[in-house]
Every structure is written in structure tokens, then in C-alpha cells.
C-alpha positions in Angstrom: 128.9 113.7 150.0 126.7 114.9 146.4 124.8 112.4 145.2 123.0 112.0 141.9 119.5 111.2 143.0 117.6 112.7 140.5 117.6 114.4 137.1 115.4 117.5 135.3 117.5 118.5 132.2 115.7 120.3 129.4 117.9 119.4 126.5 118.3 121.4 123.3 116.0 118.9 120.8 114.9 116.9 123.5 111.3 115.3 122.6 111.1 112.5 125.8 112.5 111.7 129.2 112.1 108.7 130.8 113.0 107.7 134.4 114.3 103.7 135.0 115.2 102.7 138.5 118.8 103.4 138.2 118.9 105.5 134.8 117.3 108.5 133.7 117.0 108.5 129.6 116.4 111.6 128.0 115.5 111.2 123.9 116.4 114.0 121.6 115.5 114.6 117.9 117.7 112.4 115.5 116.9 109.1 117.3 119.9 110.2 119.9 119.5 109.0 123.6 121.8 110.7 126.7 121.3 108.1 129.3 122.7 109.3 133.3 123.3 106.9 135.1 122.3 107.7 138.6 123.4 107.1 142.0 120.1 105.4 142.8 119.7 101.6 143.9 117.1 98.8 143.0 116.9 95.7 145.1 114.2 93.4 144.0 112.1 96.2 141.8 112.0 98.5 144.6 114.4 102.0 144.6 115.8 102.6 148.1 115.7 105.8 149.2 119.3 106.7 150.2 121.7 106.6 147.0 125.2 105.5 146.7 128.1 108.1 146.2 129.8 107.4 142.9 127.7 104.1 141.9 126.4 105.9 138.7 129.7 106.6 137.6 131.0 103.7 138.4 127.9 101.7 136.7 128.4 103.6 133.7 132.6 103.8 132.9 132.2 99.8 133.5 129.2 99.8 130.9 131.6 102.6 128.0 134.9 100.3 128.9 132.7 96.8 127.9 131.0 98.3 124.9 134.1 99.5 123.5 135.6 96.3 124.8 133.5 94.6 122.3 132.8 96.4 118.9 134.8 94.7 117.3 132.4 91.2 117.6 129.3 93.7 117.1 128.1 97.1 116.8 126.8 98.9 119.8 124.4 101.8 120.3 127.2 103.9 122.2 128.5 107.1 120.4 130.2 109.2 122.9 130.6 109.7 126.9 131.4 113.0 127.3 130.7 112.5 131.5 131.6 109.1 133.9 128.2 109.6 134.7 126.6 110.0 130.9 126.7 107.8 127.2 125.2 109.0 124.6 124.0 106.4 121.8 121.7 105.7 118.7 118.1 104.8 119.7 117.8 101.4 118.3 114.6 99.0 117.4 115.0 96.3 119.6 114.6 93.1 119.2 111.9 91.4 121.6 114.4 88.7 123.1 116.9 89.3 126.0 119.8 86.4 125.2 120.7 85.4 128.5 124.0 83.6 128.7 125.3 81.4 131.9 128.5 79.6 132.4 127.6 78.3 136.1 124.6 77.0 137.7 123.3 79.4 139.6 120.8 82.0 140.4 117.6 81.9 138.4 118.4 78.5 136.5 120.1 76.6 139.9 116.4 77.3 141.7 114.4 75.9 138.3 117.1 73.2 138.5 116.5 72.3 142.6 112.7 72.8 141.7 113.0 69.6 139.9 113.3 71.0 136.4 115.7 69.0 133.8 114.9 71.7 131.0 115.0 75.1 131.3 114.4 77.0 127.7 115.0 74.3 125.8 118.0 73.1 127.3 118.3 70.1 128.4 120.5 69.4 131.8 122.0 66.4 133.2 121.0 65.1 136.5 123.3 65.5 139.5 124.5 69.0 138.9 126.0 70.9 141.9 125.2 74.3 142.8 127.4 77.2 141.1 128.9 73.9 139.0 130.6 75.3 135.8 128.9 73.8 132.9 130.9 72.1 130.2 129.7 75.1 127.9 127.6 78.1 128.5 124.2 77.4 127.8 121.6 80.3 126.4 118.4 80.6 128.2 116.5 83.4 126.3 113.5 85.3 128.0 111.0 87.5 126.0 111.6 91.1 126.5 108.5 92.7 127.9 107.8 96.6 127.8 106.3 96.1 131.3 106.2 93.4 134.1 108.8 90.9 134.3 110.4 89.0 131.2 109.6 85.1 130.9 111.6 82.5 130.0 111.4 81.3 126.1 113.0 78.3 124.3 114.7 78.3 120.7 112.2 76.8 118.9 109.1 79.0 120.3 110.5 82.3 119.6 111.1 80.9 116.2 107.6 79.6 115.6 106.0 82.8 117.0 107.9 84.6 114.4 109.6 86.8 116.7 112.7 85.9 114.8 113.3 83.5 111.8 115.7 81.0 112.7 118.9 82.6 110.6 118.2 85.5 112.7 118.3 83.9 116.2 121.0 81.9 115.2 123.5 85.2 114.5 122.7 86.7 117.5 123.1 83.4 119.5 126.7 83.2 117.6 127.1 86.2 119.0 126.0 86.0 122.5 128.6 83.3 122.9 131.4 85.3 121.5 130.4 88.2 123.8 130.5 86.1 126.7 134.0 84.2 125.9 135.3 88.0 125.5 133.4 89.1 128.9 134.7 85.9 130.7 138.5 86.7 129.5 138.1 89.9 130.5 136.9 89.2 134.1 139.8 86.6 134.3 142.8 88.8 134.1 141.1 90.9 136.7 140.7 88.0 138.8 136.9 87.5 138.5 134.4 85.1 137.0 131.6 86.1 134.7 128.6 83.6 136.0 125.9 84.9 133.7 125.0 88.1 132.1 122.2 89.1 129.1 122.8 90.8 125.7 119.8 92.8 124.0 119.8 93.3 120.2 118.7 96.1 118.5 118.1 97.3 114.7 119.8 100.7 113.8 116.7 101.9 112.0 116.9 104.7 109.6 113.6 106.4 108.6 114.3 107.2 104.8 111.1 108.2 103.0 110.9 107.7 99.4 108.4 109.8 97.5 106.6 107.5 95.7 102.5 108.4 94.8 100.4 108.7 91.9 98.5 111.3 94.1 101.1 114.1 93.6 100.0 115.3 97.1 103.1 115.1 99.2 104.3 118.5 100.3 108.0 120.0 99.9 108.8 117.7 96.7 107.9 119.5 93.4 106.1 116.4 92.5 106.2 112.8 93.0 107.2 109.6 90.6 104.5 107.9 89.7 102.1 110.9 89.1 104.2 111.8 85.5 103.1 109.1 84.4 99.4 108.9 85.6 99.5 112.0 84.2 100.1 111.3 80.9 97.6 108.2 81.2 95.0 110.0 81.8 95.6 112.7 79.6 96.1 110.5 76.4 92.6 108.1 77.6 90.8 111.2 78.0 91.9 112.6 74.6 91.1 109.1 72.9 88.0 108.8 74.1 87.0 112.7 73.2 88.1 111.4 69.3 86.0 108.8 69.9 82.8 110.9 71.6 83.2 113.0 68.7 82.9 110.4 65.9 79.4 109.9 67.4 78.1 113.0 69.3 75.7 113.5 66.3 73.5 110.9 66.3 74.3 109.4 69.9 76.3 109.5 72.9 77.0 113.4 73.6 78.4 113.5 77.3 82.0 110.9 78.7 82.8 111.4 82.0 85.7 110.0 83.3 86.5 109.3 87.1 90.2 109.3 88.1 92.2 109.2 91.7 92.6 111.7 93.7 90.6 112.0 97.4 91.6 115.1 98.6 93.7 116.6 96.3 92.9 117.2 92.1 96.4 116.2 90.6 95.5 113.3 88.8 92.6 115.0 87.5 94.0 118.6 86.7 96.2 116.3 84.1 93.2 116.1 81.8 93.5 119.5 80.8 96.9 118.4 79.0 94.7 116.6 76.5 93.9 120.0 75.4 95.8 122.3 72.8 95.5 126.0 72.1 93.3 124.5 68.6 91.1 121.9 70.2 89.6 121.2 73.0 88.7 117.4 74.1 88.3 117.9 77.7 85.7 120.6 78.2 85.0 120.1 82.2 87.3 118.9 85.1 85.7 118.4 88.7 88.1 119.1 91.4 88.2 118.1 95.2 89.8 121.6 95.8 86.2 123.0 94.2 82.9 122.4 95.7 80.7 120.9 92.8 77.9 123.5 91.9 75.5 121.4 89.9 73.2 124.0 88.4 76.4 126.0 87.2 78.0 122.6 86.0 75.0 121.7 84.3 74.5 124.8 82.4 78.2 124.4 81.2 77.4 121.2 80.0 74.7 122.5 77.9 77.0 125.7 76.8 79.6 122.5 75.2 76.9 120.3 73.8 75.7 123.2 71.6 79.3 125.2 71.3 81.1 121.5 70.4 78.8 119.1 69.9 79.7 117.5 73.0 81.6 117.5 76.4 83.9 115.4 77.9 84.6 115.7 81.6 87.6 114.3 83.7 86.5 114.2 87.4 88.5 113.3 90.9 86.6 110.6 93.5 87.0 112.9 96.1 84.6 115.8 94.4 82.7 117.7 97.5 79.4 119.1 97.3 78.5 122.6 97.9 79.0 122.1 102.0 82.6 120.7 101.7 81.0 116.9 102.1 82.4 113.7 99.5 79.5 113.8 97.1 79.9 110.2 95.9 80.5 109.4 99.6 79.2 105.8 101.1 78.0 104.9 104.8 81.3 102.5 104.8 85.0 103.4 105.5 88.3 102.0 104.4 91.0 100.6 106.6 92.0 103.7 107.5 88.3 105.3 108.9 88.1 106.9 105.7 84.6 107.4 104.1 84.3 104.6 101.2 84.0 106.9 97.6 80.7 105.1 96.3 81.5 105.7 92.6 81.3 109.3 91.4 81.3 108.9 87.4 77.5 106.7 88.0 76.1 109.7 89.6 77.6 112.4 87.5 76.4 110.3 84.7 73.1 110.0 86.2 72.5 113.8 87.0 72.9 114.6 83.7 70.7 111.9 82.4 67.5 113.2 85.1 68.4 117.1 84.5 69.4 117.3 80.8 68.3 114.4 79.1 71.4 113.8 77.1 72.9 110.7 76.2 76.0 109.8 78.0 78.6 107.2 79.0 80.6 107.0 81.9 84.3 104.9 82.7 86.4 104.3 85.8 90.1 104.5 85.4 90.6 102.9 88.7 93.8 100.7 88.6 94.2 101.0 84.7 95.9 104.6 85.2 98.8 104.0 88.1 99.6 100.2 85.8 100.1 101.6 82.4 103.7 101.1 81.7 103.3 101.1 78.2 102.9 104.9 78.1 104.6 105.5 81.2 106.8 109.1 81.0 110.3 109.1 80.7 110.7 112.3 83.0 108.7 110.2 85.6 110.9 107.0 85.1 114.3 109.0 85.4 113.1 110.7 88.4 111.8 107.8 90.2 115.2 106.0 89.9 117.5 109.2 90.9 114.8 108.9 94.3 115.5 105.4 94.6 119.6 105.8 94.4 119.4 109.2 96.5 117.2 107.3 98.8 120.1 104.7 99.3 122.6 106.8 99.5 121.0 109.0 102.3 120.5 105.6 104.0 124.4 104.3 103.7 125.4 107.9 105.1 123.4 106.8 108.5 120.9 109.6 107.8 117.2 109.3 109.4 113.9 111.4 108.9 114.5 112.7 105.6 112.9 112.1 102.4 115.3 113.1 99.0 112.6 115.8 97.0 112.5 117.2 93.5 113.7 120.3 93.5 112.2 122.0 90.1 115.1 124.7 88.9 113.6 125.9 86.0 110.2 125.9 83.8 111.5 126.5 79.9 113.4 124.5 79.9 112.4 121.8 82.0 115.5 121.0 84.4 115.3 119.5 88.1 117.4 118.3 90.9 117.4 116.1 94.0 117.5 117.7 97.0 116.8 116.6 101.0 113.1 117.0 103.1 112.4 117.1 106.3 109.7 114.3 107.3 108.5 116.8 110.0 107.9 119.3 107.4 106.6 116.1 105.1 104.8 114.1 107.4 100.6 114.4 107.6 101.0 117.5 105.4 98.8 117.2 102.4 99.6 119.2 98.9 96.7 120.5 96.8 95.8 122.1 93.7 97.2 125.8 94.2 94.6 128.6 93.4 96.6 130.2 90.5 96.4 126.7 88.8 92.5 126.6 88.7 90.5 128.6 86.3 88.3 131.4 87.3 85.2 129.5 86.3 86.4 126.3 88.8 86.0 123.9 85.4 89.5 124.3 83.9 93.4 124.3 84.5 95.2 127.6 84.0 98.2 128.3 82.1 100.3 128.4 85.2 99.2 124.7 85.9 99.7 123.5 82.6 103.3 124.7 83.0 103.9 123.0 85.5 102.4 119.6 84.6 103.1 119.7 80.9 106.7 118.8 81.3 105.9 115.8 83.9 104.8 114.2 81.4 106.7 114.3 78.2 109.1 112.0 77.0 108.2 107.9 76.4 110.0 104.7 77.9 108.2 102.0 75.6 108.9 98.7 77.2 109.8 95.8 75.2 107.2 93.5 73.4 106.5 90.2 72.5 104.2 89.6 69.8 102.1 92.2 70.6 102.4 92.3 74.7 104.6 94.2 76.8 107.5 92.2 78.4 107.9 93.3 82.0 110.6 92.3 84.4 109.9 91.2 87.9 112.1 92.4 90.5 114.6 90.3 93.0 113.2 91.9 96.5 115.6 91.4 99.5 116.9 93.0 102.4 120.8 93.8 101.6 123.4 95.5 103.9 124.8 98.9 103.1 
């Protein structure tokens, strides 16, 4: 007689396959499981050799009719069985407690109970109990779910006060345990059986829905992110200010600004200073670019070129600025939290450069925090996009979508008009967006007109919050988790 012993499948999106004693579980693409259940048999951790004709099948049909059985008291992972011997289901997060449910002493908590013990998870037991005696009302004796090795027994109030769940969450899945098991032991009645114990595992249906949200700009697919708009405009504005300001003075004193801004890898946030710029006036002469290794005899002679052409020269440069060998050149011997090297302040040493080789008077400023916090002069394009992300976000969510991230889709230039669309986070996901080559000048200093098109309408329109004599009234938000 055939017998499933085994099973090699190679399933169209398959990414995993793992082998259980009794099931083989096969994940595909989508967070989708196929789980065969096998003819194999495991007595005390150990699969016997010879299988059992029809046991998978039988295994399984029992497992679809009490799932279906059930979904009405709860949701299950099951989607379809298109075989006696197959379910298909959503891959779930579980949750790191097995809610084991008995009606009878017996098994597991009967040899506790002969060993002497009164209290087995937390629940207390009389004295005098019989073997297989029916308790007056099924207790739940919870064990910690391990990913290897055997589970232990946990109480209540522990897996509570290791935070594995807060108490309103224990308490729904324990209301729910019971009414699993008063459904299980009516169903076992009218069949003539007795349910004794069983276990119910919990699990999270989690959806992976990105929302592209970075001052950086740098996340591929999406035309551009919210948050950058308005960076953006920040830094063009400050830049432009303080090149009025430089100006006023250059005469008599202070002749060089440099300006440091975001940007590691990727020259966004920077490439915006070239909107301070108009086709009259220039205020930001020089703009130092990850995506261009720094020449510093060419930068300087630039430098001299603007003090003598304007006066002055005002410079807007990334933090992630590489030297001519491709290395950080404001890098530190320290790294971040993520093993990244710590920048060690790049305006201080561009400043200083200038000071040794030129000679000319200079100031330097950070932007740091100041230019992703500036609501004041935040852009209205970059506020109306960051809320049509949010909502398409939610709604991808509530139609049980998972690995996507809603994009702006740019439609047209002149004039300015853009949509929402749906990524791919496997096309999104440790891909990095930088400055195209068509959007930096021929000398490696400036922004071209191509780039300028494309950032100028980022940042135009203005969202002034309210004030309150004289400071900017800002509204907290009510964070918490809601069901869609």
C-alpha cells in the first residue's frame, strides 16, 4: 500500500522547506505555507521508520474540519485544502506561549500531581484528586513555546512579568482557549468521545506595509519621499539667508559659509541648495556631493574663482563627502549602531582647509536636527504627500496586502502632478537611490537644470502652522494600535 514518507516539491515561489516529524512545510512568497501532512509517526521525539497508510490524511481532514469548526470563536491561519493530505494557510507571527487546556487529570499534570505537586502553572489543586478525575472546570496550564528543545511550563503572572504578553493580551487568548475547548469538548461528545486536554497556539497575521518616510530621498522606486520636500526647502531658504547675510559682510570680514547637511551616501538633501539659486543671483556658489569625490585643489581654486567673481562663496555640503579614493572624509575611528563609520563633523574641516590653504575668513554651521524639525516652513507638496502615503498605507493594510510599500509615481514635470502607486519591497529593500549623473554639473560643484526640475516642485507651496504669541502651536498625536 503507497505511503507518504517523504516529500521534495519545488513549488512555483517557494523560498523555504522545512521538515517536522510528521509534516513537511514548504513557504512560498506572500507569507503562504502548504503544509503535507505525512504518513510518518513520532513516538516520544523519535520518527519510526515504517509509516502508516492514510494517517496524513487522516491527521490533516480532522485538523481542516476543527479549524473550520471554529472560526467563528477566532480566526485561523487556514486558507484552502485543495488535498486530504495538504492545507494551505497565512504564515503567522506567533505568539511565544502554547495555551494548554485540560478538563481531566491526567497525563503531564496527573504525574506533577502524584509527584507531590499542589501547583502546577499557577494553578492551585486540591488535595485528594483521582487519576483522570474531571475537574470542576478546565484549568490552563500554559508552557513557553521554544523554537528548539522541549517547551516548559509557565504560570500567568510570569509570562506577564517577562513581558511576553501584557496581561489584556493573555487574558483574550485565555477567553479564548476556554471557548475553543467547550466547542472541541461538544464536538467530541456527539461523537461519543471526550476531549481530556489539547493546546491552542496564537499567532499575529502580520502584514509588512512600508511607508516611505525619509528626509534622505534615497529610497529607490518612489519618485521621492515625504519628509525630503520639506528638508528641502529648509535648507534651501537657510542657505539663501545666510548668503544675504555673508554678503552684508564679505567686504570687510567673513568671506566663506559652509553649511553641512544630511545625507551619508546619497546628496539629496544637499543638491537642494542649489534651489536657493535663481537665473539672476547666485547664493550658493559650491555644493559637495557623496556621489563626487572631493578634489581639494580643484575645490579650492573654485573657491578663490567666487571670492574674487562675487565677493564671496557660500557652500552647502553632505556628511557623507568622500575623498579622492572613495573613503568618508570627515570619517571617525567610531561606528554607529549599525557598524557604520561615525561622520566626525565635515563643515570643521572644510572650514579649516580653507583657513590653512587660502587664508580667508570663514564660518561654518551644522544643520543637524534643525533641518528634518522645521515645521514652520515645512512644504505643502511634502505635507499632502506624506498623508495620501499614510491613508494608501492603511488601505493596502485593510485589503490584507504584505511586502509592498505605496510610491509616488511623478506623471508630469510642468505642471507638477503625481500619483500613488504600489512597490515592491524586494525591489525596495537594501536598494539605495542616488544623485543621477544628468543631475550633477559637469564641473561636480553644481545642480543641473534637469535636477532643479525635479526638486524645484518638491518644495513649493507653505503649510504655516498655527501660532501663539509668536510660537508655533503643534499638535501631539494619539499613538495606538487600532484594528482594521
Amino acid at each position: 500500500m503507497n505511503t507518504i514518507f517523504k516529500t521534495d516539491f519545488n513549488l512555483p515561489g517557494q523560498i523555504s522547506k522545512y521538515e517536522g516529524k510528521v509534516r513537511d512545510v514548504y513557504s512560498l512568497e506572500g507569507d503562504i505555507l502548504v503544509v503535507i501532512a505525512s504518513d510518518r509517526i513520532s513516538a516520544f521525539d523519535i520518527v519510526m521508520p515504517k509509516p502508516i497508510p492514510f494517517k496524513g490524511q487522516v491527521l490533516n481532514q480532522i485538523s481542516v474540519d476543527m479549524l473550520k469548526s471554529t472560526e467563528d470563536i477566532i480566526q485561523n491561519w487556514l486558507i484552502s485544502s485543495p488535498d486530504p493530505n495538504v492545507s494551505i494557510g497565512r504564515k503567522l507571527k506567533p505568539i511565544k506561549v502554547e495555551m494548554v487546556i485540560r478538563g481531566y487529570l491526567s497525563g503531564h499534570s496527573e504525574r506533577l500531581y502524584r509527584s507531590g505537586k499542589r501547583s502546577i502553572c499557577g494553578v492551585n489543586l486540591p488535595s485528594g484528586l483521582a487519576s483522570n478525575q474531571k475537574f470542576d472546570k478546565p484549568i490552563i496550564t500554559p508552557s513557553t513555546k521554544a523554537d528548539f528543545g522541549h517547551d516548559e511550563d509557565i504560570s500567568k503572572s510570569d509570562i506577564i512579568k517577562k513581558g511576553i504578553l501584557t496581561l489584556d493580551q493573555y487574558e483574550e487568548i485565555e477567553d479564548i482557549t476556554y471557548k475553543l475547548f467547550k466547542r472541541g469538548t461538544e464536538i467530541a461528545k456527539k461523537r461519543g468521545l471526550i476531549l481530556v486536554d489539547t493546546k491552542y497556539e496564537f499567532g499575529y497575521d502580520l502584514k509588512a506595509i512600508a511607508v516611505p518616510k525619509t528626509i534622505d530621498n534615497d529610497l529607490a522606486v518612489t519618485d521621492n519621499c515625504p519628509g525630503f520636500g520639506s528638508v528641502a526647502k529648509y535648507v534651501a531658504i537657510s542657505a539663501k539667508e545666510a548668503s544675504l547675510d555673508i554678503k552684508s559682510m564679505c567686504k570687510t570680514s567673513t568671506k566663506v559659509f559652509v553649511l553641512e547637511v544630511m545625507g551619508r551616501h546619497a546628496g539629496w538633501i544637499a543638491a537642494a541648495g542649489e534651489l536657493a539659486n535663481n537665473s539672476e543671483e547666485t547664493f550658493v556658489h559650491k555644493i559637495l556631493l557623496p556621489e563626487v569625490n572631493f578634489d581639494e585643489g580643484k575645490f579650492l581654486s573654485g573657491i578663490e574663482k567666487d571670492v574674487s567673481e562675487y565677493g564671496y562663496s557660500v557652500i552647502v555640503a553632505s556628511e557623507g563627502l568622500k575623498n579622492m579614493n572613495g573613503e568618508l572624509y570627515a570619517a571617525s575611528s567610531e561606528t554607529d549602531s549599525f557598524g557604520h563609520s561615525q561622520l566626525g563633523g565635515l563643515a570643521p574641516k572644510i572650514a579649516s582647509l580653507i583657513t590653512n590653504k587660502l587664508g580667508l575668513k570663514n564660518h561654518w554651521s551644522v544643520a543637524d536636527y534643525l533641518q528634518r524639525s522645521a515645521r514652520h516652513i515645512s512644504s505643502l507638496t511634502d505635507i499632502e504627500q506624506a498623508i495620501a502615503v499614510g491613508k494608501a498605507a492603511v488601505k493596502l493594510a485593510s485589503e490584507g496586502k504584505s511586502g509592498v510599500m505605496p510610491i509616488i509615481k511623478r506623471t508630469n514635470n510642468d505642471p507638477y502632478k503625481w500619483e500613488i502607486s504600489e512597490g515592491n519591497l524586494n525591489d525596495i529593500a537594501n536598494e539605495e537611490k542616488t544623485l543621477p549623473k544628468n543631475f550633477i554639473s559637469e564641473c561636480g560643484f553644481r545642480i543641473t537644470k534637469e535636477g532643479t526640475a525635479y526638486l524645484q516642485p518638491l518644495i513649493e507651496g507653505e503649510s504655516f502652522p498655527k501660532f501663539d504669541k509668536g510660537i508655533p502651536v503643534y499638535e501631539g498625536l494619539d499613538l495606538h494600535l487600532r484594528e482594521i
